[in-house]
Each structure stands twice: as structure tokens, then as C-alpha cells.
N, C-alpha and C positions, 0 to 999 in steps of 0.2 A: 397880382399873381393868384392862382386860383386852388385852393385847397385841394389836393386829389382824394385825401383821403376822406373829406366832409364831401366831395362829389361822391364816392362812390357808396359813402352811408347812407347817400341824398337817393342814388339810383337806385338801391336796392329798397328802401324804403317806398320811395314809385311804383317797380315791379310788385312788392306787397299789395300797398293798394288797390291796384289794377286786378290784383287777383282777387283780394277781397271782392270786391265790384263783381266782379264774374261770376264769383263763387256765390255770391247773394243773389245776383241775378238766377243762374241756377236755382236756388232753395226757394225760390219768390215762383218760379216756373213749375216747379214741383209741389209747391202748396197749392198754388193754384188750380192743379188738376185735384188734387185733395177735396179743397175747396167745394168744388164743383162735382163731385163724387157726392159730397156728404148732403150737397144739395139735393141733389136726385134721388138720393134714397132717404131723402126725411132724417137726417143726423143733423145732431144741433153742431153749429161752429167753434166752438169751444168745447177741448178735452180735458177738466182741469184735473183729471189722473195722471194722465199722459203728459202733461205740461208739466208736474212735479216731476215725475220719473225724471224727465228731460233736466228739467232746472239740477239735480241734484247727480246726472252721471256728469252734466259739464262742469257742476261747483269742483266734482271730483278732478276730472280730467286737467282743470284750471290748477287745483292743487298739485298735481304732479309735473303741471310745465313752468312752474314758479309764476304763474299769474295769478293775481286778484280774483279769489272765488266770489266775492260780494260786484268786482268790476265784472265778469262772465255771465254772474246772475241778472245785471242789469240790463246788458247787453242783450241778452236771450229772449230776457223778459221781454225789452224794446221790438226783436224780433218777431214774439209770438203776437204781444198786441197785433203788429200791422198785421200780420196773417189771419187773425181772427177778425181784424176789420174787412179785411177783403174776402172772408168766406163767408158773412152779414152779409156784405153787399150783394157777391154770389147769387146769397141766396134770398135778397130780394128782386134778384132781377131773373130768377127761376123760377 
């Protein structure tokens, strides 16, 4: 017999994901014109002003929805690495 209640924590958990995916997908699409901007006009790929500001409104934002500010900051972190490798890349192939 099949849990309804562990299926529908199960679905909703699904839909999360699936939107994560999207929504990264998104942010991955939008760097990437970034990316390619900062190529073309001789900007280095890495902002580490802008990367703090970042890292420290989501440590906040993390604080107020009861999530792990050091698990957000990882996350971000993880984030910003791949987008700074793919704005290198960019811009060695510009």
C-alpha cells in the first residue's frame, strides 16, 4: 500500500527540483550573455566586488528563510566558480 502522504512530499519535492533546473538553466543563459559582454569590451571574468556584495545579500536572505547561511554561501560560491569558468572560456574563444 503506497504512502499518500510520503507521494505527495515525494511530488512536491520533484516540482522543486525541476524548477531549480529551470531556474539555473535561466541564470546559466544570462551569464552567459554577461559573459560574452565583458568579453567584447576587454572586462576581466571575474568581479570579486560584486561576488562579495552577492555572497553576503544571500548569506542575509538565507538568514531570514531559516536556511544555512555557510550552506547558501557554498552554493553561490559553486555557482559563481562555473560562471567565471565559462566567461574564461568566452573569452578565450573571443
Amino acid at each position: 500500500m503506497a504512502d499518500e502522504i510520503l507521494n505527495r512530499y515525494r511530488e512536491s519535492i520533484d516540482n522543486i527540483d525541476a524548477a531549480l533546473i529551470f531556474m539555473l538553466a535561466e541564470r546559466f543563459k544570462i551569464t552567459k550573455a554577461v559573459g560574452e559582454h565583458k568579453a567584447a569590451t576587454g572586462l576581466p571574468p571575474a568581479d570579486p566586488g560584486r561576488e562579495q556584495i552577492q555572497i553576503d545579500r544571500l548569506r542575509a536572505l538565507a538568514k531570514s528563510a531559516n536556511l544555512d547561511p555557510d550552506f547558501s554561501e557554498k552554493f553561490l560560491r559553486f555557482v559563481i566558480d562555473e560562471v567565471i569558468h565559462h566567461h574564461r572560456k568566452a573569452g578565450a574563444e573571443g
